[in-house]
C-alpha positions as CSV (number, residue, x, y, z in Angstrom):
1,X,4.3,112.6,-68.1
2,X,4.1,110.5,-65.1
3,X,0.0,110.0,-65.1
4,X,0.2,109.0,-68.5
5,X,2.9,106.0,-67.6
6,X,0.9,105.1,-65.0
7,X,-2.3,104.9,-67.2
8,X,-0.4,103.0,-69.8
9,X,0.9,100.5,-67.0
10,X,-3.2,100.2,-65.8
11,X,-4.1,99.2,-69.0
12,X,-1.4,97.2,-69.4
13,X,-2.3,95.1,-66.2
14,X,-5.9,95.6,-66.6
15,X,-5.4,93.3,-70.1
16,X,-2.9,91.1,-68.4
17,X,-5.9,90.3,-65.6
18,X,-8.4,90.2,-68.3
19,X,-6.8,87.5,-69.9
20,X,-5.9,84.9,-67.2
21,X,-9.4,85.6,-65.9
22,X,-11.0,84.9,-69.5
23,X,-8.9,82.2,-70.4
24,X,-9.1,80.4,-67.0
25,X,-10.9,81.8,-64.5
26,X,-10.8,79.4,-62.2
27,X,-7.4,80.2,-61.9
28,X,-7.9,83.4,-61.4
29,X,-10.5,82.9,-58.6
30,X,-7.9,81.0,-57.1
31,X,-5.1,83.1,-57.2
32,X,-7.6,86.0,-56.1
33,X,-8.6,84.3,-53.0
34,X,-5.1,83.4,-52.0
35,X,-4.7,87.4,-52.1
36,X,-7.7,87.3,-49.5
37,X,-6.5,84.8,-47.9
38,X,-4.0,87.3,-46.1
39,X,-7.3,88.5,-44.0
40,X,-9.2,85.0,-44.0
41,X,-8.7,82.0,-42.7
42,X,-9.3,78.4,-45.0
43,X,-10.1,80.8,-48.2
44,X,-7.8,77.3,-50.0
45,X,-11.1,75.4,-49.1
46,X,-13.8,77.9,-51.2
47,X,-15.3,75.8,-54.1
48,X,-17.0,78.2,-56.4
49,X,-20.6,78.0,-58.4
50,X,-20.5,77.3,-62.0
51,X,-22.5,81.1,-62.4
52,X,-19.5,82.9,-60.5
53,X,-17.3,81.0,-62.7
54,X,-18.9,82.3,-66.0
55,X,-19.4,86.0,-64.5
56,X,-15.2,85.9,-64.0
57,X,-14.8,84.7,-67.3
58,X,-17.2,87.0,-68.8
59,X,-15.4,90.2,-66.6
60,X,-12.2,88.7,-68.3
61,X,-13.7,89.2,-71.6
62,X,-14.2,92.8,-70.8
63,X,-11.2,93.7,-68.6
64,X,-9.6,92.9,-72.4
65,X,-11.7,94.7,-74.2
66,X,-11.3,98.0,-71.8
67,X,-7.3,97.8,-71.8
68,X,-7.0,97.1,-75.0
69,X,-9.0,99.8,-75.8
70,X,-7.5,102.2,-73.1
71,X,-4.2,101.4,-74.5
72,X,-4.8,102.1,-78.3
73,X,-6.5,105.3,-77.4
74,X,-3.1,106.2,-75.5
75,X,-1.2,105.4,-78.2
76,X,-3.4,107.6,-80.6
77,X,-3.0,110.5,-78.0
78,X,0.6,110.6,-78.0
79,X,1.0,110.1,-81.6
80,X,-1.4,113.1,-82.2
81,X,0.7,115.1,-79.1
82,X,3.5,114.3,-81.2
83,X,2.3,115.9,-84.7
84,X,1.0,118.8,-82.6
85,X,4.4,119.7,-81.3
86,X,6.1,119.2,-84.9
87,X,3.8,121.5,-86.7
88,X,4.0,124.4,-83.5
89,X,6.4,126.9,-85.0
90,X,9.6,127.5,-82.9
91,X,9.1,131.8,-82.8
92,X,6.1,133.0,-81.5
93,X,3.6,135.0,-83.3
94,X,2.8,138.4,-83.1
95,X,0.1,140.4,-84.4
96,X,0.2,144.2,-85.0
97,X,-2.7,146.4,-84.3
98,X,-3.2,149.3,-85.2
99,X,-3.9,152.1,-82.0
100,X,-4.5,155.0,-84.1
């Protein structure tokens, strides 16, 4: 119960990520190295290259992609968890045998 909230809240952020970094990721870079910035000294002053720019971007693109994913998929598992349980009937089973 708890692991699957907490997978549902990775996905969640995974696509929040995804999407500032695909829809501006120079943003993101920024915002990223202000977070290293805790270790480093003068990360305000990093300029990056056009090429890292378009890999963020592009790692955006599939951080979406992969949560949105993720997050459908655990919809669809507790949906089918749900129709499992409804059809399980409430008495147990039991077989006879014969021990003749």
């Amino acid at each position: 119960m708890v692991t699957e909230k907490l997978r549902r809240l990775s996905y969640g952020w995974l696509l929040v990520q995804g999407l500032l970094a695909a829809a501006s990721p120079k943003r993101s870079i920024q915002l990223n190295a202000k977070l290293w910035g805790l270790a480093f000294e003068n990360t305000g002053e990093l300029k990056p290259k056009p090429w890292y720019v378009r890999s963020v971007r592009a790692a955006g693109v599939g951080m979406l992609a992969a949560g949105g994913v993720g997050l459908l998929l655990e919809d669809r598992a507790s949906e089918d968890e749900e129709a499992e349980a409804a059809e399980e009937p409430d008495e147990p089973i039991t077989v006879e045998t014969d021990d003749d």
